[in-house]
Structure formats: C-alpha cells, structure tokens
KEVEX-676235 format. One line per field, with one value per residue (C-alpha): residue number from 1; chain; x, y, z. Coordinates in steps of 0.1 Angstrom, whole numbers, plus 5000, padded with zeros to 4 digits. Each point is the difference from the previous one (the first is absolute). Layout:
tormi (NUM	...) .
torke (A	...) .
u (X	...) .
v (Y	...) .
w (Z	...) .
***
This chain:
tormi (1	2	3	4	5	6	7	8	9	10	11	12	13	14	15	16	17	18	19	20	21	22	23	24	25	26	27	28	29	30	31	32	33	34	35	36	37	38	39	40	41	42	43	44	45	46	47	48	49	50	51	52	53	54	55	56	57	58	59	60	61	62	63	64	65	66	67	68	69	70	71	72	73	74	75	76	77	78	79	80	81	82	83	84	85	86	87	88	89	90	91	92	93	94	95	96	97	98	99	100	101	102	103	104	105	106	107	108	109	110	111	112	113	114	115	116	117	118	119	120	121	122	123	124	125	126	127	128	129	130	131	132	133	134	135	136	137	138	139	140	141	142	143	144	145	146	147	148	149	150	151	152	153	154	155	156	157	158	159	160	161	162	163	164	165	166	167	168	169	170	171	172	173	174	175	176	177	178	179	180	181	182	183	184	185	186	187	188	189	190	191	192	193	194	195	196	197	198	199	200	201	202	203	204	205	206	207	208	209	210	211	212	213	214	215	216	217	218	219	220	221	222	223	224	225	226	227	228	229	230	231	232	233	234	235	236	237	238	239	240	241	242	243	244	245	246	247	248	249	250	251	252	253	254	255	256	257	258	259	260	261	262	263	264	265	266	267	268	269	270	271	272	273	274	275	276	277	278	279	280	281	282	283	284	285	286	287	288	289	290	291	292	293	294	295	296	297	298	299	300	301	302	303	304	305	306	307	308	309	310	311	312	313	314	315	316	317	318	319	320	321	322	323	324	325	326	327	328	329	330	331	332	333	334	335	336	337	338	339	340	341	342	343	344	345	346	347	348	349	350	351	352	353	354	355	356	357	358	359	360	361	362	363	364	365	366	367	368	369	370	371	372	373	374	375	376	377	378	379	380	381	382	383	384	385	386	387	388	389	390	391	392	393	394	395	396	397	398	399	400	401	402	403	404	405	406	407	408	409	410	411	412	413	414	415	416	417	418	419	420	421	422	423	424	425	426	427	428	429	430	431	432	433	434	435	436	437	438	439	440	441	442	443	444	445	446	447	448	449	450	451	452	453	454	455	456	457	458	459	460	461	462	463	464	465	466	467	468	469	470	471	472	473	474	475	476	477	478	479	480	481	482	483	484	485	486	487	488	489	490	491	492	493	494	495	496	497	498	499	500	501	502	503	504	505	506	507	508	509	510	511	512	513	514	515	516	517	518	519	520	521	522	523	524	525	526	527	528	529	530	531	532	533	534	535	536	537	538	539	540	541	542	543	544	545	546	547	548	549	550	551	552	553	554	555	556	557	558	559	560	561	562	563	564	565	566	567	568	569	570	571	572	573	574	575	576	577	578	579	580	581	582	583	584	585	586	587	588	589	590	591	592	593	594	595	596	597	598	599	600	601	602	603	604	605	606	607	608	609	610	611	612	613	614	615	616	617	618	619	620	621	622	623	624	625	626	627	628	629	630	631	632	633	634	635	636	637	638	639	640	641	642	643	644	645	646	647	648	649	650	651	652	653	654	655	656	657	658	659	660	661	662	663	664	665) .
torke (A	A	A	A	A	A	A	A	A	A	A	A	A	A	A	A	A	A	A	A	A	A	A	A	A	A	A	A	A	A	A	A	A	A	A	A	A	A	A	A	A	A	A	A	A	A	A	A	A	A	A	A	A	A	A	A	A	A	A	A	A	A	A	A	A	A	A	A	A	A	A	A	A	A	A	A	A	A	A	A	A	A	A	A	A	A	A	A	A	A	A	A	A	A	A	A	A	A	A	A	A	A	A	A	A	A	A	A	A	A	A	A	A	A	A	A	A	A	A	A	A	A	A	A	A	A	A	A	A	A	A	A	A	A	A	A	A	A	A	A	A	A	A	A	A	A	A	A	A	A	A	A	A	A	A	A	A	A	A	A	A	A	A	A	A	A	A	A	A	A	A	A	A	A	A	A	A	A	A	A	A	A	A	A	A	A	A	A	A	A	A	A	A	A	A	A	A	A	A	A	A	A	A	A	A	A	A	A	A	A	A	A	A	A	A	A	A	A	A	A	A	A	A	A	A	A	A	A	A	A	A	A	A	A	A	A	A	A	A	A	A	A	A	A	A	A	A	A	A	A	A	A	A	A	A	A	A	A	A	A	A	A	A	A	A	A	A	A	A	A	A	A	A	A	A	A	A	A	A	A	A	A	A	A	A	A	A	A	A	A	A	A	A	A	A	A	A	A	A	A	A	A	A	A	A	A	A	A	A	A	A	A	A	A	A	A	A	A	A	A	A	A	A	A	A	A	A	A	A	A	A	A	A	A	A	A	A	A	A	A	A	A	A	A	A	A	A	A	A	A	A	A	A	A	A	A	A	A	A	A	A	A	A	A	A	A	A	A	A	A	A	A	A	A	A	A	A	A	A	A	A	A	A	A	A	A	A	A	A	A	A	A	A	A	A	A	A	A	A	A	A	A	A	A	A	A	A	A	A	A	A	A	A	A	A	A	A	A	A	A	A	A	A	A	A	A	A	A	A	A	A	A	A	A	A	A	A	A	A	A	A	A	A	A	A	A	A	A	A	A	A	A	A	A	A	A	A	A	A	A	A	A	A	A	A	A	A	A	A	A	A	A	A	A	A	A	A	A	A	A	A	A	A	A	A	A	A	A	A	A	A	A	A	A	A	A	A	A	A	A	A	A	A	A	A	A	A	A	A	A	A	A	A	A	A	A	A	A	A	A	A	A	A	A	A	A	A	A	A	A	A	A	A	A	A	A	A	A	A	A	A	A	A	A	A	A	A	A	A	A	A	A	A	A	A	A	A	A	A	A	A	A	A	A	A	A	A	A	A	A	A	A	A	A	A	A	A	A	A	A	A	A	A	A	A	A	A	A	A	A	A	A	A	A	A	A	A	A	A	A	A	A	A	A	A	A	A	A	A	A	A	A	A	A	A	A	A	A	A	A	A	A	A	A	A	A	A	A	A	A	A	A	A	A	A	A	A	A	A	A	A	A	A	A	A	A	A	A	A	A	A	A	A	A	A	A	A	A	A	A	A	A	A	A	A) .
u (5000	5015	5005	4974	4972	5011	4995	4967	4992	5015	4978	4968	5006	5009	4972	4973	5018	4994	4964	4992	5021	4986	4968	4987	5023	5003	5035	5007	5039	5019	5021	5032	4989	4987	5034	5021	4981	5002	5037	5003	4978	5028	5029	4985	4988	5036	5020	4972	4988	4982	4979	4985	4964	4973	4983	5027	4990	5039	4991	4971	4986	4972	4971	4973	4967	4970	4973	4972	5013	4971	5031	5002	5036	5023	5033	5029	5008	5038	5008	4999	5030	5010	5032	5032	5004	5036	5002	5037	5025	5023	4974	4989	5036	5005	4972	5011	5033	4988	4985	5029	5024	4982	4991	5023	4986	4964	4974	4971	4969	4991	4962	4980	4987	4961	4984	4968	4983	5012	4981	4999	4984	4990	4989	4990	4988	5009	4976	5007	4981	5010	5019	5014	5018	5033	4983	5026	5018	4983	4963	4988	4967	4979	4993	4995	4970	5014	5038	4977	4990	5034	5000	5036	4998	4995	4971	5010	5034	5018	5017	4973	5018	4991	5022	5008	5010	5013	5001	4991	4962	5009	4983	5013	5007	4974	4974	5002	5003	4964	4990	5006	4987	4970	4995	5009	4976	4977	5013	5019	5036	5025	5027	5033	5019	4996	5006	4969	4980	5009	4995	4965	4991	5006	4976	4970	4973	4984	5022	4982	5017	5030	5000	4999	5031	5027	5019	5026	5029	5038	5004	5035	5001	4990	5011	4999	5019	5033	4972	4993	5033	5004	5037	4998	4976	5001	4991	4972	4988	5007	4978	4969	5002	4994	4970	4984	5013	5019	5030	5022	5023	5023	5013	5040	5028	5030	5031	5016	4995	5012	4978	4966	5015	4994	4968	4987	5015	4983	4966	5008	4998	4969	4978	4979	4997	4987	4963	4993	5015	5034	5016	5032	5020	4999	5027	4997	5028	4987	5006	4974	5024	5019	4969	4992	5030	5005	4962	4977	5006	4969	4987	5019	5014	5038	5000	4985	5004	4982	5024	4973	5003	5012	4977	4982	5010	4975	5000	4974	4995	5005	4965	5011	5020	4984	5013	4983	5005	5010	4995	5035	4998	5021	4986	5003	4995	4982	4995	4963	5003	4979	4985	5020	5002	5025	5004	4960	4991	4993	5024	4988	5023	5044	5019	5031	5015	5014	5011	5034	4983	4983	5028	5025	4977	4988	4960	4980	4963	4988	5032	5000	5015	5008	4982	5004	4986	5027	5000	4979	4964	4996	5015	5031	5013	5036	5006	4993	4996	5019	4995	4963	4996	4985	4996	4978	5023	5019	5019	4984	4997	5001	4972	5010	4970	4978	4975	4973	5003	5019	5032	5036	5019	5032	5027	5024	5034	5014	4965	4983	4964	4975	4981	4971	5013	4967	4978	4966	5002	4967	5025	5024	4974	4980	5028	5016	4966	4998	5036	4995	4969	5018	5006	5037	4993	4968	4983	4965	4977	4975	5021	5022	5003	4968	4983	5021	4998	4962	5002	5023	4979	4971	5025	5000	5039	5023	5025	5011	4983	4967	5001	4994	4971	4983	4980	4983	4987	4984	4969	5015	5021	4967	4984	5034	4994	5007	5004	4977	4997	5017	5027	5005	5001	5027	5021	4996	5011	5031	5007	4994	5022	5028	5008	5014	5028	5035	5023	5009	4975	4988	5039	4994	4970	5006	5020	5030	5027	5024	4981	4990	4986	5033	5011	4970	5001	5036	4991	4976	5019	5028	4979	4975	4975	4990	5012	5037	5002	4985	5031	5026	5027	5017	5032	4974	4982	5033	5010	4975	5009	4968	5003	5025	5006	4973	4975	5009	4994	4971	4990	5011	4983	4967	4997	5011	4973	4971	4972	5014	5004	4968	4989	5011	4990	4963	5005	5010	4967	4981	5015	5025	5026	5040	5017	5020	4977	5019	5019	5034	5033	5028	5017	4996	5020	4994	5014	5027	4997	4994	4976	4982	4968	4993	4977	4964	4990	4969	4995	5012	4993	5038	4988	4990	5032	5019	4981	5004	5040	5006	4982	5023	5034	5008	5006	4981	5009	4994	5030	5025	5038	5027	4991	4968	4996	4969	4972	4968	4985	4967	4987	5012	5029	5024	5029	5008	5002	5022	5021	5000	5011	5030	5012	4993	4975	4977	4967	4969	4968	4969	4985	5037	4991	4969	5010	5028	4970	4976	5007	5001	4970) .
v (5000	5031	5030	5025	4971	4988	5030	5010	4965	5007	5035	4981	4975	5024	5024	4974	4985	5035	5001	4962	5011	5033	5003	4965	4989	4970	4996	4971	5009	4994	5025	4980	4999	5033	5017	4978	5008	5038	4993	4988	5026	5028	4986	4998	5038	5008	4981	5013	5034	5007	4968	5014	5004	5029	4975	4978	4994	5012	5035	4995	4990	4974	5007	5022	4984	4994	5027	4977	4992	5005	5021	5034	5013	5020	5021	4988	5035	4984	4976	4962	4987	4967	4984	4993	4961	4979	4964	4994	5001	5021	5028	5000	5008	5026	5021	5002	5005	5030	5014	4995	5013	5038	4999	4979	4972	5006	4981	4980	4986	4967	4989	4969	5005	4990	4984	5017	5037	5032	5022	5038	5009	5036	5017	5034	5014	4966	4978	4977	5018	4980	4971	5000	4972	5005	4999	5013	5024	5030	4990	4972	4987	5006	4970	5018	4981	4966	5011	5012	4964	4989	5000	5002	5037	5029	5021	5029	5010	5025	5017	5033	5009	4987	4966	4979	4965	4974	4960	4969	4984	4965	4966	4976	4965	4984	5023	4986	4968	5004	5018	4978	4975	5020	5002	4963	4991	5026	4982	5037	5003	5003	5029	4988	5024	5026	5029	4992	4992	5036	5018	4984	5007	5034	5005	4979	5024	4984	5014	4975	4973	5018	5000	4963	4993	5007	5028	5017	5028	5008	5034	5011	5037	5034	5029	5027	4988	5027	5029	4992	4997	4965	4988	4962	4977	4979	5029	5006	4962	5002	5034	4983	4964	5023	5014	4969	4988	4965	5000	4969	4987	4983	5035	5005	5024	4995	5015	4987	4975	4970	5004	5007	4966	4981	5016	4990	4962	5000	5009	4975	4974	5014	5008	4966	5003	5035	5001	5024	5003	5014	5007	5016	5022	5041	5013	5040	5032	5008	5033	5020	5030	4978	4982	5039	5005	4971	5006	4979	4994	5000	4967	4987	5016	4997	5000	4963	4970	4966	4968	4970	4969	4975	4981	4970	4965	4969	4967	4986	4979	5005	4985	5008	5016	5021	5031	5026	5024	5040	5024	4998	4957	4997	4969	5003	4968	5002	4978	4990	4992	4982	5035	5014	5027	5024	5037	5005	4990	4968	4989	4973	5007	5010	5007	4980	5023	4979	4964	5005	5011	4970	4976	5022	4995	4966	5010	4972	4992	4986	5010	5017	5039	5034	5025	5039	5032	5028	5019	4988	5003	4966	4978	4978	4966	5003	4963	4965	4975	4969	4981	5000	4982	4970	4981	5022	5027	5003	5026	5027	5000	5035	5003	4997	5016	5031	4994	5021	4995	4970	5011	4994	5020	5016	5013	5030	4996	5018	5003	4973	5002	4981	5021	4989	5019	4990	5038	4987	4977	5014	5003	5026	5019	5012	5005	5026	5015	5011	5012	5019	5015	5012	5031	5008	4983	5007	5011	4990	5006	4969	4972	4981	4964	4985	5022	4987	4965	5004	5014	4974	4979	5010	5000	5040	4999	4975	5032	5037	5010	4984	5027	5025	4981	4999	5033	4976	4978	5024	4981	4971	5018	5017	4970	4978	4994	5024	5020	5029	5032	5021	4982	4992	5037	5001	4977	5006	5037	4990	4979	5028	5025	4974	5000	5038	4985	5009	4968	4989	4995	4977	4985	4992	4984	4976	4980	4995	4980	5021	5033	5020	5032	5018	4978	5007	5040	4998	4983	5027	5026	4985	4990	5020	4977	4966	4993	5014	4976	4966	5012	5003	4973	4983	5020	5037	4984	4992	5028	5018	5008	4983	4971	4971	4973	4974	5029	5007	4962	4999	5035	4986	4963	5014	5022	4974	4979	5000	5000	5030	5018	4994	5008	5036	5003	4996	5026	5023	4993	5002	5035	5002	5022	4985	5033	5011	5035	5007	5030	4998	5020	5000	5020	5008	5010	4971	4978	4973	5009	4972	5008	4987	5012	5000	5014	5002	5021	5020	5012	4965	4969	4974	4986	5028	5021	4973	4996	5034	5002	4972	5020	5028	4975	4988	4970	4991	4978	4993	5001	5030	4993	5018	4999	5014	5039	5011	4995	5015	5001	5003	5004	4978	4990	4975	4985	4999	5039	5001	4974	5027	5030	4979	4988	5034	4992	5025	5001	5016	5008	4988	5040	5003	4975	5011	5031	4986	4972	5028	5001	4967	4994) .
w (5000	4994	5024	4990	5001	5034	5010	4984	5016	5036	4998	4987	5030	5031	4994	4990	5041	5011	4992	5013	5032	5009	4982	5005	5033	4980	4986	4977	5004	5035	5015	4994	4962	4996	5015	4974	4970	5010	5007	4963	4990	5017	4988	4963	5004	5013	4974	4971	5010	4962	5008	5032	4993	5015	5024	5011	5033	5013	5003	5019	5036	5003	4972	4999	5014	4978	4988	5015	5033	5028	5022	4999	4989	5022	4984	5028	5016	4996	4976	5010	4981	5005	5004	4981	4996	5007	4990	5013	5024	4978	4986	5040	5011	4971	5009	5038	4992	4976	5030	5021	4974	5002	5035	5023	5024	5009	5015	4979	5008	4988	4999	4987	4969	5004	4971	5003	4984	5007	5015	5015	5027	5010	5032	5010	5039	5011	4979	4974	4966	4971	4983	4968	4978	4978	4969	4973	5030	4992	5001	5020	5011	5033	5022	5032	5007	4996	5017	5029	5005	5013	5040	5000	4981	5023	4998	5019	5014	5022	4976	4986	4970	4965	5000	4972	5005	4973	5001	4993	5002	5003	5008	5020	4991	5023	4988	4966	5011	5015	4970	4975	5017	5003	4967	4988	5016	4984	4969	4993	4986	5029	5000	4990	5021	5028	4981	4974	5032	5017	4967	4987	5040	4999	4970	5012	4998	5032	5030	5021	4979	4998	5039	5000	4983	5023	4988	5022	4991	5001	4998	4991	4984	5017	4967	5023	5028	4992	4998	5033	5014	5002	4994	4985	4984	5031	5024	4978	5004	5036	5001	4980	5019	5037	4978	4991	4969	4996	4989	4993	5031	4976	4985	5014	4997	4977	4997	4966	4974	5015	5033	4974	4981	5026	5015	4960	5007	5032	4988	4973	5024	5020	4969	5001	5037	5004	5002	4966	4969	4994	4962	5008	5024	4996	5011	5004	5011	5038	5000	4986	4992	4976	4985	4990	4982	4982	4991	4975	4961	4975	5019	5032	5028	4998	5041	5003	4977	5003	4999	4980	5014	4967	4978	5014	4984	5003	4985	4977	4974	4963	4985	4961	4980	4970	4974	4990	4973	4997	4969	4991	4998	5030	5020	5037	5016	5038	5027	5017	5035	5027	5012	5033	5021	4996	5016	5001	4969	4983	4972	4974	4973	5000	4969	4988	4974	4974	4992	5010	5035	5008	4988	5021	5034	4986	5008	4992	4998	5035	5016	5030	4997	5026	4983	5006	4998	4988	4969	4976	4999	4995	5028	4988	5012	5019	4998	4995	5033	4983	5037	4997	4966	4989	4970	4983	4999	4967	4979	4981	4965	4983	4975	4960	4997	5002	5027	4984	4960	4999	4977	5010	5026	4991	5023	4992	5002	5035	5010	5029	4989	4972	4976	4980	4971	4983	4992	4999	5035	5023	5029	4980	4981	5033	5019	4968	4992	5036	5001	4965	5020	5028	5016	4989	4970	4976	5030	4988	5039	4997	4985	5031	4999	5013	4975	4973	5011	4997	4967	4987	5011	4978	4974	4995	5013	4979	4993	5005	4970	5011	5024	4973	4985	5034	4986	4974	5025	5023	5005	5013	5025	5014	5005	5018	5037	5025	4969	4985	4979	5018	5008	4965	4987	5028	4988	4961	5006	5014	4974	4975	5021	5008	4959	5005	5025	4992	4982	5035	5017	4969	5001	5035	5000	4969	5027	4986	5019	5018	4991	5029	5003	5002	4968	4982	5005	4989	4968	4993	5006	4976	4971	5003	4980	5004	4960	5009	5031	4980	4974	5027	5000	5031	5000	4998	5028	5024	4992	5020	5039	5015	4973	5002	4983	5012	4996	4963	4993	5015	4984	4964	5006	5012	4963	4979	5012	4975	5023	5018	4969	4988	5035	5001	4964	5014	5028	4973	4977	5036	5000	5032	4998	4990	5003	5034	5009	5031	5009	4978	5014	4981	5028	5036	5030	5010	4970	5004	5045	5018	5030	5034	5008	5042	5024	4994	4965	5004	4963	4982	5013	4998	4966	4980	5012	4986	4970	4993	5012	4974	4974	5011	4988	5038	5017	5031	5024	5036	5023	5004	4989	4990	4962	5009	4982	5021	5026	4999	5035	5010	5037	5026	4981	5015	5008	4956	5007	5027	4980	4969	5022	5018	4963	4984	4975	4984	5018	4990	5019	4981	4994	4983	4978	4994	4989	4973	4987	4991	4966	4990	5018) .
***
C-alpha cells in the first residue's frame, strides 16, 4: 500500500474511532490499537507533510458530538485537551529528560490513568451546577443530571467561588460484573469493557437507571489552581480531596526518570489487581509555575504525558486461511480465527500479509497462534504455537489462483505480494472504481465502495467509463434500493463536474502502480497532456525527480496496454478533460529551495501549501537538515524551528509567505 493511501486510510479509520468512541461510547477499536494506528498515522504525517489531510484526526481533540443528541451543548470556558501518548521506555525517558535539560531536577506527579470518560465539573456559591463531557475539547455535552447521580460526587462544598474540577467518571469492575449479568439475563448484549459501560451510562436518558449502575470518579485536574495561589498539582488534589472530591491514593511523587520507571513497573504489576480499569500511567511536571511555561501545543499539554501500557497478545486458533483481492490485483491473504477477546473488543479475523509471511512464521490452518493488537487496523498473527499441533495441521499452500475470477496469480520481481493482474476480476473492478471516485482522485460525492459494489452488481459498473454512461440509465438508478431521485441528480452532477479535473487528478485515479498523488501531479505538470505522457519513453520518465525507474516501467507498461489505451480513449469521447489546467510557474522565489513546513498554518491547510510550493519549483520534505533552504512556520511551531535557528537556516513566518505567494496565487 503506498503512503498517501495509508494515510487517507489511517484518517478514514481514527475519525470513523472518534465518532463510535465519543458520539456513540461504543468503540469498536481498543485503546492499545487506537494509540498505534495514531502513532503510525504521526510518523506518516511527519515523514510526508504534503500528504496530511484537513480532517486528519492529529490536529484535533476527541470529535465533535452529533447534531441530534438529546444533551444540550456547553463551550468549555478552557479547553479540555487531552494528553500526549508514550508507547516506550525510550520516548518516556526522552521527554523527561527534555524537561530536565531546560529546568534542572524537579519533582513530578505520577497518577493512574483511568480507563473511563472525561468529565468537567463546575461549581459556583458552593453548589455543584453543571457537568459537561470532553466532546472535541472545546464543546462538550451536558450530563449534569445523570453525573449528579453518583453518591460519591459532591453536591455542595466549602469552597464559595466558581470551582472547576476535571476527572474521570469511571465504573468499577464489580459493577459491570453485576451489570452484565443483569442484562444476560435480560437476553441484552453485555459491555465488553468498563469504559463502554461508564460512557453508555452517562448518556442513559433515565438518571434513575443511570443511578443503578455503579458509577464513581477520580478527579485529578483543578485549571485554576496557580490563579488561586496554589503551588503544585498535588496541593491542588490535596486542596479538592478535604472538599469532598476523590482523588486516587495510588498518585506518588517522583524525582527523576528512573524513580517514575519503576512506579510504571510497579503499577504494571498491580493493574489486574486494582479494582477499576487502568490504561497507562500519566506522568505530569508538579509545579504549576513550570507547567505554565512549558504551556500547551495545538492539542496536548506539554506539562503531562501519558505512558500506554503495550498491546495485549492472546492465543486462538487459526480456523482458515483465505485471500482477498485489492484494486491494484495485489492478494492479501488473512487469517479467520476462533473469535477471542482482545483489549475490549472482539476479534474474528487477523491479517497475514503475504505468502512469504506465513511460510516465515509457519501459520497453519487449525494451529494454535498469539495474536496482537498494534498497528494495523486489522489485528495480525505474531506466531505460530508448533507445541499445540495435531495431525490435522499442515503447511499452507499459496493460491495459483485468483480467488475471485479464477485467472492465474503473478508475483513481481523484488515485490512479496500476488496480483490478480486480470482487469475485469469483480474483486479489482469495485475496488478501482471506488478509488477513481475518490476524494483526491476524481472526487465524484456519491460513488464510495458499497455504492459501487451495488451498482456492479446490477451490472451498471463493469468500468471507469461506465461511470460516464450512468447519465443514460437514470431511471434505473432512481428506482435501486436505498436509492432515489435525488440522490441520483447528486451523484450524476458530480460526474459531469468531475470531467473538468486537472490531468492529475485523472492520472491518479486511473490507479496506476506506483503512481501516487504526488507522482501523478508531477506527470502533469511535465507533460502537460495526457497524449504527451502515453508518448513518453522510460528514460523521459526516469528522468523525472519524483519518477524512478520502477515507476517509468510501470508508467510505460500500463500505456502500452490495449485495454488502457482504449480506456482513456473512451474518457476522452465521454468528454473529461486530458490537459494539466493547474497553475504553471516557470519561476519563483521559491524554485529549486528545498523547504519544511512546521507549526500550525492558518491560511493553507499542510497539503495545499505543499501543493502549491511544488507548483512554485520546491522540494518539500518533512524533517530539517543541513541541506534544507527554508522553513515556513506557522503557530505553535516546534522543536524543527528551533533546529533551523541553531543550524542557521532561513525561516519564514507563514504571513511572510503569504505575502511573496500573492501573485501566483
């Protein structure tokens, strides 16, 4: 898969988390996996800044809640951010030790980290007044009436001034114990973890029921303890426990990074012994006058970070084995296993990657396996169990064979996968109409992949260009299920505006192996026309920066197939455009530089500045080095900016740049 789809996948599968997790309080992704694929999802960003897409979930906090929920929404008088995630002993020590560098040895607080919804609470004259959920950190959702259900909350304290108070609504593991079974035996489906239990709790619209479930709180966070001259986060939770409030007894002072180490290692050990949930260990800088200076970036506080406790591994056993099939051919082969529990959720299915995979960890139908959440949405298998077998467990045997339309596999030289190199196999053709469809590609709003699938189906979808004949068969779009009039003026308009796209956006979405997005709009800015490019030789194609030499034969072998050729030859009579109608600069100030963008850009969002910088003639890339020309820094630029000034590099603020873009804007 290459890098810009991963990531337009990572995106697709975070936020489409972030609405299950904080919209429904039903998350189909555990912690564990959810903190890896975001992990991925960082590094990819970092490494591939002009792939970073508007609503990649890494530049926000939680996800805005749902227009019909039945709870009134509440703008957080200070934002609710959440925390910065650590996955290892070594990125733990580095960020201590980057405290410890600036400001010498200092004290830190380190806390449980509850598995359960946060929540602010507000009071005012004494009384508790209101409850309000994270939501996406700036506006959250008021459950006042069902928060003021939990005995262990107070509801009026000796403190007069208006209060706020931030934690953790939690349930305990023997309340959902009782509750589920409760509801087994009210033939309901039980909760798979405490978290989901806490978080459907909290949006019963029955407080009576909500008061039956056994929720209690941690409360950890008081944001305007300095204002009122507290000194340290653990006066503050001192100062709100002799009000009322619980705070957690297992919360200790630490002095440096080898004392918090083994605070994590102890808690470690304790986790299945404590009576709630715990995910992880945040660590946060005690002194409130250096949490204020090292202050917040765009989404975490760089005062606390939360240390994630490692990916769960289970056994199971591997049921089948069976491939399916992606739009470029390639056949991914996938494991089914005896269903298990694994970090909250229930996992039926694992990948295996490839042939050489599964003959490298020697997986075998009925064997047992350790299975693992980490960074990929679907989970994978780590290993075989060769001590459990029996005589029914033999070798795999690769398929020869496409799956789907029966025609021989091939494999690439240097390359581990199978393709179906066959055009016309079902599996393929969905998978590239929908890609052709897409968003960076043809964009055409209305035509994902269960849509196609349904169309091919009722054999309206065989090819791209059957997408352009959709306009002749608009009475039996209107009359498809879950399908109707207006939908289908929707979708035939987008069609007919999606033939004005620029050459590589078209380029792009024809799917080409080893063409990207970045590939494709280098193409069309070379060529300029789709005739030009089918023309081009290998050595004119290698020649090209962003083109090497398994690109150009792939380029070269894709146009000299017939059926491609006479495939674009039909776009052209269906009247999309084949000419490159973007902004053209033979020169720029910004020609032949090779720049870093940083910081958060408020008039450009990452891709479209570096769309428009490589328009401009530079290079863009994603770390700073000494052959780097300039950065372009937005606010709350980082640690790449500070790397600039010490090696002396150029660096421009984003108004700057702004100014010197206007006329080739």
């Amino acid at each position: 898969m290459e890098i810009k789809e991963r990531i337009e996948q990572l995106v697709k599968i975070l936020n489409q988390a972030n609405r299950e997790y904080y919209e429904n309080d039903n998350p189909t992704l555990s912690d564990n996996e959810y903190d890896a694929l975001m992990d991925e999802l960082i590094h990819l960003e970092n490494d591939h800044p002009e792939y970073v897409l508007d609503d990649t979930p890494t530049k926000k906090v939680g996800f805005t809640t749902a227009n019909q929920s039945t709870f009134a929404k509440v703008t957080h008088k200070n934002k609710m951010m959440s925390l910065g995630d650590v996955f290892s002993q070594e990125e733990l020590r580095s960020w201590v030790e980057k405290i410890t560098d600036e400001y010498g040895p200092i004290e830190f607080s380190v806390e449980c980290k509850i598995d359960g919804l946060a929540m602010s609470l507000w009071y005012n004259h004494g009384k508790f007044i209101q409850a309000v959920t994270r939501g996406d950190g700036t506006v959250g959702e008021d459950v006042s009436v069902n928060v003021a259900t939990i005995a262990s909350i107070p509801k009026t304290i000796a403190y007069m001034d208006e209060l706020e108070v931030r934690g953790e609504v939690y349930m305990p593991k023997l309340a959902l114990a009782s509750l589920n079974t409760t509801r087994s035996a009210q033939g309901l489906p039980k909760f798979a973890n405490c978290r989901n239990a806490a978080a459907g709790s909290i949006r019963l619209q029955d407080a009576n029921e909500v008061s039956k479930r056994g929720l209690e709180g941690f409360w950890y966070h008081v944001p305007m303890a300095s204002s009122m001259g507290i000194k340290t986060h653990l006066e503050s939770l001192e100062w709100i426990h002799s009000l009322g409030f619980t705070t957690n007894s297992m919360n200790i002072k630490a002095y440096s990074f080898e004392q918090i180490w083994k605070r994590i290692e102890e808690l470690t050990e304790l986790r299945d012994q404590l009576p709630y949930d715990i995910d992880g260990v945040v660590i946060k800088v005690n002194d409130l006058s250096i949490q204020q200076q090292l202050g917040f970036t765009i989404k975490v506080p760089r005062w606390a970070i939360a240390y994630k406790f490692p990916a769960q591994q289970v056994q199971t056993t591997v049921k089948d084995i069976f491939c399916t099939v992606g739009r470029t051919g390639k056949v991914t082969p996938n494991a089914a296993l005896q269903p298990v529990q694994l970090a909250g959720s229930t996992v039926s299915f694992a990948t295996l990657h490839n042939e050489d995979m599964i003959h490298l960890k020697d997986i075998r139908v009925n064997d047992q396996v350790m299975v693992r959440k980490a960074g990929d949405i679907i989970p994978e298998v780590v290993c075989s169990l060769p001590k459990y077998r029996d005589h029914t467990s033999t070798p795999y045997v690769f398929p020869t064979h496409c799956p789907v339309c029966g025609m021989p596999l091939h494999r690439f030289e240097d390359e581990a996968a199978h393709y179906c190199v066959n055009a016309d196999c079902p599996a393929r053709v969905v998978a590239s109409i929908a890609h052709f469809a897409s968003r960076d590609a043809m964009n055409i709003e209305g035509l994902g992949e269960k849509r196609v699938e349904q169309f091919h189906q009722e054999g309206l979808l065989n090819t791209l260009s059957d997408i352009y004949l959709l306009d002749q068969k608009k009475e039996e779009l209107i009359h498809l299920d879950k399908f109707g009039a207006k939908s289908t003026d929707k979708l035939l308009s987008a069609i007919e505006h999606s033939k004005s796209n620029s050459l590589e956006k078209l380029l792009f979405g024809l799917g080409i192996r080893q063409v990207g997005a970045k590939q494709a709009r280098a193409l069309a800015l070379h060529f300029k026309t789709m005739d030009a490019l089918m023309k081009a030789t290998r050595e004119e194609l290698n020649a090209l920066n962003d083109v090497g030499e398994i690109t150009a034969d792939a380029i070269c072998t894709f146009f000299e197939d017939d059926q491609n050729q006479r495939l674009i030859e039909s776009l052209k009579q269906a009247g999309l455009n084949m000419v490159y109608t973007g902004v053209t600069v033979e020169s720029s100030p910004f020609t032949g530089l090779t720049i870093v963008l940083t910081g958060s850009l408020q008039y450009y969002d990452r891709n479209s500045a570096t769309e428009l910088l490589q328009t401009l003639g530079a290079k863009v890339t994603s770390s700073v080095s000494k052959s780097t020309d300039l950065v372009i820094y937005g606010q709350s630029a980082g640690s790449k900016l500070t790397k600039a000034n010490n090696l002396g590099i150029r660096a421009m603020s984003e108004d700057e740049f702004m100014e010197m873009v206007e006329p080739y804007r």
